[in-house]
PAMARVEX-8143 format. One record per residue (C-alpha): residue number from 1; residue in one letter; x, y, z. Coordinates in steps of 0.1 Angstrom, whole numbers, plus 5000, padded with zeros to 4 digits. Example, Ala and Ser with C-alpha at 12.3 -4.5 7.8 and 13.67 -1.06 7.14 Angstrom:
2
   pos   code      x      y      z
     1      A   5123   4955   5078
     2      S   5137   4989   5071
END
This chain:
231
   pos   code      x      y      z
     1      X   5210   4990   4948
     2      X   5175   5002   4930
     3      X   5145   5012   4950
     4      X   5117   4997   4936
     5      X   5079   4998   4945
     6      X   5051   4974   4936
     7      X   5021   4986   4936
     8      X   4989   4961   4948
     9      X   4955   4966   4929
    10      X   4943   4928   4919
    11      X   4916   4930   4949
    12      X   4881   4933   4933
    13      X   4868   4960   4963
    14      X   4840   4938   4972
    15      X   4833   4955   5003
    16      X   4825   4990   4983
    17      X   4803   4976   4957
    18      X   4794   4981   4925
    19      X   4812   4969   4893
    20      X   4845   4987   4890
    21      X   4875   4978   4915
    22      X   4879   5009   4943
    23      X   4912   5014   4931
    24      X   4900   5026   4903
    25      X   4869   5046   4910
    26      X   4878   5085   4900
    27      X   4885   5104   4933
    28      X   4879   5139   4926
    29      X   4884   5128   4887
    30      X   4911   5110   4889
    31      X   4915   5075   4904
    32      X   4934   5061   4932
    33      X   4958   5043   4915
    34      X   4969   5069   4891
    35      X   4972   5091   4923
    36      X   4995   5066   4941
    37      X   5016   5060   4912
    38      X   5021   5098   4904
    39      X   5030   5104   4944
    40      X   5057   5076   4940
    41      X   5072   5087   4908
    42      X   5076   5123   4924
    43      X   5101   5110   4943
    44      X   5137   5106   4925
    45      X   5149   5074   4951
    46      X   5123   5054   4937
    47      X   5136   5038   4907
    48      X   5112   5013   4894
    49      X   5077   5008   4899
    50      X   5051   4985   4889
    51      X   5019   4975   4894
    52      X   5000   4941   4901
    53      X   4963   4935   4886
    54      X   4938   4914   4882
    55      X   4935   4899   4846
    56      X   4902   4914   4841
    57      X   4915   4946   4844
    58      X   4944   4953   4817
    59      X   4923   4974   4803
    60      X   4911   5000   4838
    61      X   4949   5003   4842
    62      X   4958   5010   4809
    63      X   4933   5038   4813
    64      X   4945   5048   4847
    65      X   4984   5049   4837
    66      X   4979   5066   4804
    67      X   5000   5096   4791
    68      X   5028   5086   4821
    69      X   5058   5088   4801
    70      X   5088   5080   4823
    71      X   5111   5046   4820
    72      X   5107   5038   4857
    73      X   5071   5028   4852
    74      X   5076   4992   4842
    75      X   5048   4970   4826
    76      X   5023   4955   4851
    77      X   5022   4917   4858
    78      X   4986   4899   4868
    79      X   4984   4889   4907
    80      X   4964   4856   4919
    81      X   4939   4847   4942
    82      X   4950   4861   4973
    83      X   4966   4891   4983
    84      X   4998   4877   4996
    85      X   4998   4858   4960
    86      X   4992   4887   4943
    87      X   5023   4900   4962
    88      X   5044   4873   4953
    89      X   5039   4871   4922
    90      X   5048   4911   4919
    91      X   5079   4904   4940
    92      X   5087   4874   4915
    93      X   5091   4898   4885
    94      X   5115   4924   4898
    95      X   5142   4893   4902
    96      X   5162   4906   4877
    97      X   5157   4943   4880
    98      X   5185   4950   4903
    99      X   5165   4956   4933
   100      X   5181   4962   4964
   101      X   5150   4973   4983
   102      X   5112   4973   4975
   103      X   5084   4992   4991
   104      X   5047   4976   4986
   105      X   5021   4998   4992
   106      X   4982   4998   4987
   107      X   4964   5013   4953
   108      X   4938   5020   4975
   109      X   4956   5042   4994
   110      X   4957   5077   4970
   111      X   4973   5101   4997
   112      X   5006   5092   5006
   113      X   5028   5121   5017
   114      X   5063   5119   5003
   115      X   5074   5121   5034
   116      X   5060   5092   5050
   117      X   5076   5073   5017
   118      X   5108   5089   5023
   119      X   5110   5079   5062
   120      X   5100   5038   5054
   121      X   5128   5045   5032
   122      X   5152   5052   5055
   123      X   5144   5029   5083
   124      X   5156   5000   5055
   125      X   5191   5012   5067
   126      X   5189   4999   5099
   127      X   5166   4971   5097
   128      X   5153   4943   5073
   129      X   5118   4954   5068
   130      X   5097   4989   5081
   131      X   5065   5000   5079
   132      X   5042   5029   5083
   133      X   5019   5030   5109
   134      X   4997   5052   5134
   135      X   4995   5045   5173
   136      X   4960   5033   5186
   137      X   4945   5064   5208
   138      X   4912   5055   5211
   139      X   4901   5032   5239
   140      X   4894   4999   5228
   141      X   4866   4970   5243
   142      X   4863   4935   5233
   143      X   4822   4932   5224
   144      X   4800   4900   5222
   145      X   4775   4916   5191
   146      X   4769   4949   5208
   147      X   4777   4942   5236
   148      X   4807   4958   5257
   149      X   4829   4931   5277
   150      X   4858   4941   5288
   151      X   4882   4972   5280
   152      X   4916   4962   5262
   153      X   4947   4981   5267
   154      X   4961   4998   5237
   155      X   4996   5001   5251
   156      X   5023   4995   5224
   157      X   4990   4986   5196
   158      X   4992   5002   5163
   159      X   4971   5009   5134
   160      X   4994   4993   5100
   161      X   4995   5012   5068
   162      X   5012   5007   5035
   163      X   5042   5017   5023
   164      X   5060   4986   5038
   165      X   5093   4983   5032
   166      X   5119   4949   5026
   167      X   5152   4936   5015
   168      X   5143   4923   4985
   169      X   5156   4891   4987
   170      X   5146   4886   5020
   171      X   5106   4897   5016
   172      X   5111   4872   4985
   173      X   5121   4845   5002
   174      X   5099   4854   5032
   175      X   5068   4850   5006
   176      X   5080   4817   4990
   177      X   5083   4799   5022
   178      X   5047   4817   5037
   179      X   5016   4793   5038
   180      X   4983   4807   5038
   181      X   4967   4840   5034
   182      X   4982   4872   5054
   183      X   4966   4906   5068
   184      X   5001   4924   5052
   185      X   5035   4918   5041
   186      X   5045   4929   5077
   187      X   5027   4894   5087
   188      X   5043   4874   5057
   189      X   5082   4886   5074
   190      X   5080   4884   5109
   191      X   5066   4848   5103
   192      X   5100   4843   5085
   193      X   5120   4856   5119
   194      X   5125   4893   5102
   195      X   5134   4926   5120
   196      X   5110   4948   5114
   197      X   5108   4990   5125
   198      X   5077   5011   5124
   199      X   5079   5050   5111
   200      X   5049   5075   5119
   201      X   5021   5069   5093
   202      X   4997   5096   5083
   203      X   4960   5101   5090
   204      X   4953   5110   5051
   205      X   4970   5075   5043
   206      X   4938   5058   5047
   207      X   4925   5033   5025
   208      X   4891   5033   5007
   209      X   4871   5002   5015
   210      X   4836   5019   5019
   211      X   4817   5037   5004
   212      X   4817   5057   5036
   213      X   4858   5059   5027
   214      X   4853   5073   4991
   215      X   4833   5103   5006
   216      X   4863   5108   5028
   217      X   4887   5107   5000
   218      X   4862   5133   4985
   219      X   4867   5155   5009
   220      X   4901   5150   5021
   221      X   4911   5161   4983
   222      X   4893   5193   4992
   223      X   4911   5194   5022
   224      X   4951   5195   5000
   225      X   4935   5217   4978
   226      X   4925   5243   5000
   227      X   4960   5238   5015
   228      X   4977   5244   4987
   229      X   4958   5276   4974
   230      X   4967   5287   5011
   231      X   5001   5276   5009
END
């Protein structure tokens, strides 16, 4: 039974601006989904990987994915107009792969610990589907423009990340049956009745969506670095 990731970066990063997709903006010189890929193919359980694109961007992942010479790194298929088609599609070409279990994670999301990868992982061993994820601690109101309403509890609310984690064929049929557009794949499979766990996420697992978030990724690669001269 393989491991296999697919890796989503069809979005266009509208929300950041400007004329290149986020996921492939250089962070500290090197972009976030060269970064993503490199932190999954660390990892010897991963066994195949590939990654979804727009059409108009064969060439920015070519580019990104250049000089990575290992035979786990399969050829990348073009997504649609949604995310959850863009996923589908992805899931759609690992049929005959072998896959036993597939993790789909965010290009957009460049610092993954190993670790967090590792635990998803393992949660597949008890349940159909897992997911990374970070409790809500901050108190939260429900607003009318700016203006504060009422206080909502955050018991048992959590912030979702990527990697999430499947049963192959059952995240694949999940996504062939689903109608309509989804927030994440965790959406698409507990629509299709799915058990699924949740495994501590990481605060550097953020996404970039901002520009506000690229500054962050700025810094938070200062952050590792320092760490690792220390370390």
């Amino acid at each position: 039974m393989l491991n296999s990731v697919l890796i989503v970066a069809a979005g266009r990063g509208h929300r950041l601006g400007g004329e290149i997709p986020k996921q492939f903006l250089p962070v500290g010189g090197i972009c976030s989904l060269r970064r993503v890929v490199d932190a999954f193919l660390a990892l010897d359980a991963i066994d195949l990987l590939r990654v979804v694109i727009h059409p108009d961007d064969e060439a920015l992942c070519e580019e990104a994915l250049a000089g990575i010479d290992d035979k786990r790194l399969l050829a990348p298929v073009h997504g649609g107009a949604t995310r959850a088609q863009s996923v589908r599609l992805g899931l759609e070409s690992f049929r005959e792969t072998g896959t036993g279990r597939i993790l789909i994670h965010d290009a957009a999301r460049p610092f993954i610990p190993a670790r967090v990868i590792v635990d998803v992982l393992s949660a597949l061993d008890q349940a159909e589907g897992a997911f990374a994820a970070l409790p809500v601690v901050d108190a939260l109101w429900r607003a009318e423009g700016d203006h504060a309403l009422a206080p909502v509890s955050r018991e048992g609310l959590w912030r979702a990340q990527t990697p999430q984690g499947f049963d192959f064929n059952a995240i694949l049929a999940a996504h062939r049956n689903y109608d309509g557009e989804a927030h994440d794949d965790v959406a698409v499979a507990r629509a299709a009745g799915m058990e699924v766990r949740i495994v501590e996420g990481a605060e550097a697992n953020f996404k970039i969506t901002t520009a506000t978030d690229l500054e962050r990724a700025e810094g938070e690669l200062l952050r590792l670095e320092a760490n690792g001269r220390s370390g």
